[in-house]
C-alpha positions, -999 to +999 in steps of 0.1 A: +406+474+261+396+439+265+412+418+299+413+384+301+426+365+332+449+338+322+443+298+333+469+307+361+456+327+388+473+360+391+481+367+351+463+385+323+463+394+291+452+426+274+439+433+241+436+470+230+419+485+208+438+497+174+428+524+157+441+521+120+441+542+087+463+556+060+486+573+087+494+541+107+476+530+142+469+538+174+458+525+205+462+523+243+485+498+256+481+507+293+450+524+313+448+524+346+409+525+355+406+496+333+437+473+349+423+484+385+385+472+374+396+440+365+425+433+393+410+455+423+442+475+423+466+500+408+498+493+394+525+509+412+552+520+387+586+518+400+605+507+370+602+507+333+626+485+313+634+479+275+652+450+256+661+440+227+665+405+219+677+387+186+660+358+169+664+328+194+671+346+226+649+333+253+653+353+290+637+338+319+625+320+343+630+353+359+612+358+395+617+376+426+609+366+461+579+381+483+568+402+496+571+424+478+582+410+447+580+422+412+547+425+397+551+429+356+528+447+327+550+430+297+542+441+259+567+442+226+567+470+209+584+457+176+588+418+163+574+392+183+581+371+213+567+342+228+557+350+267+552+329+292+539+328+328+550+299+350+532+291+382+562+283+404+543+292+443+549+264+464+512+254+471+492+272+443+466+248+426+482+252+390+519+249+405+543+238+382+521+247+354+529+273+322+507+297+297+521+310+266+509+341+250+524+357+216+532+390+218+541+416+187+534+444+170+506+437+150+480+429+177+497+445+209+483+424+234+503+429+265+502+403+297+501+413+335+513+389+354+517+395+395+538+391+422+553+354+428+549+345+389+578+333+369+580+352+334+601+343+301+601+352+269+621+339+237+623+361+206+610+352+174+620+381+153+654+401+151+656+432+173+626+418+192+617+447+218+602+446+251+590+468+279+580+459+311+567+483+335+573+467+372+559+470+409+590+477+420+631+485+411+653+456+403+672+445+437+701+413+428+694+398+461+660+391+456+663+384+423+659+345+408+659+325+381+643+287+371+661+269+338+635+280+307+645+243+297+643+222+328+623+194+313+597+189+340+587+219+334+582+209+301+580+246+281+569+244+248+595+269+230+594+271+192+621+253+173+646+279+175+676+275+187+677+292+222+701+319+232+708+322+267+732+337+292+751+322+311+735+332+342+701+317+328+718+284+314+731+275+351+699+283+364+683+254+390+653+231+374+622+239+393+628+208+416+660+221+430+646+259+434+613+242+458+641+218+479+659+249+484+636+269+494+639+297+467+601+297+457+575+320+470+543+302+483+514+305+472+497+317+505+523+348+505+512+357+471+476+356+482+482+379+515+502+400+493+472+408+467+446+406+493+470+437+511+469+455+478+432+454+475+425+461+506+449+496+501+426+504+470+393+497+483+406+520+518+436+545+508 
């Protein structure tokens, strides 16, 4: 498996090997020694989650606040969706700024992105599905959103008509999250992962 860190500090993606013949494929879409070479950790599993999405439907700018946050290993297992990683901690060098990655069933990347990071994805395909293994089990009052479509954000989505909730749609832009002070900073994210590695390197 090949790892790649991201322009934005704190995401990855990961390119398996496939293993193809007359029978169909095969490859590993998550090992841990590999993950914990390349971040200094292990990912905690606390959660595993699955959607399905139809052609159009974007979800996101989903985030939660830390510590401890929700750290996510993203990958579509059929179709293909367009996933992206926002930078929204208050003080990071690359604030403000996004990376898009495709994801679907054909190459099976998958991304990593940790704790602080906004994620989104829109589906290009019918019946898109996704899986996300997280850090740690959905909690509602930590749970936030950023509007996928808050032009100063400036997200390059395909030209699809998007398909949101209605939770998403009233979502703040990023400006209004940062004056009201739903944004993690960048110096908790930082302590966060520094405590993380720290746990690895002395258990």
């Amino acid at each position: 498996m090949h790892v790649k860190e991201l322009s934005i500090d704190g995401a990855w993606v990961l390119e398996p090997r496939i293993l193809r013949d007359s029978r169909g494929s095969f490859h590993e879409w998550f090992k841990a020694d590999a993950f914990a070479e390349h971040l200094g950790y292990n990912l905690t599993l606390a959660q595993a989650n699955c959607s399905v999405s139809a052609r159009g439907t974007l979800r996101g700018v989903h985030f939660a606040d830390v510590p401890p946050g929700q750290a996510k290993y993203v990958k579509c297992l059929h179709g293909a969706v367009l996933d992206v990683i926002v930078d929204i901690r208050v003080g990071s060098p690359t604030f403000g700024q996004w990376e898009a990655v495709r994801l679907d069933d054909v190459d099976h990347r998958a991304v990593y992105l940790s704790e602080g990071l906004g994620h989104a994805f829109m589906a290009l395909t019918d019946d898109a599905t996704v899986v996300y293994l997280c850090s740690e089990g959905y909690a509602p009052r930590r749970e936030h959103g950023i509007d996928p479509l808050d032009p100063e954000l400036g997200i390059e989505w395909p030209d699809i008509a998007p398909l949101l909730s209605d939770k998403d749609a009233a979502a703040p832009s990023l400006a209004e999250a940062r004056a009201s002070g739903l944004l993690p900073s960048y110096a908790a994210c930082r302590s966060h992962l520094d405590e993380l590695r720290a746990a690895a390197t002395h258990p």
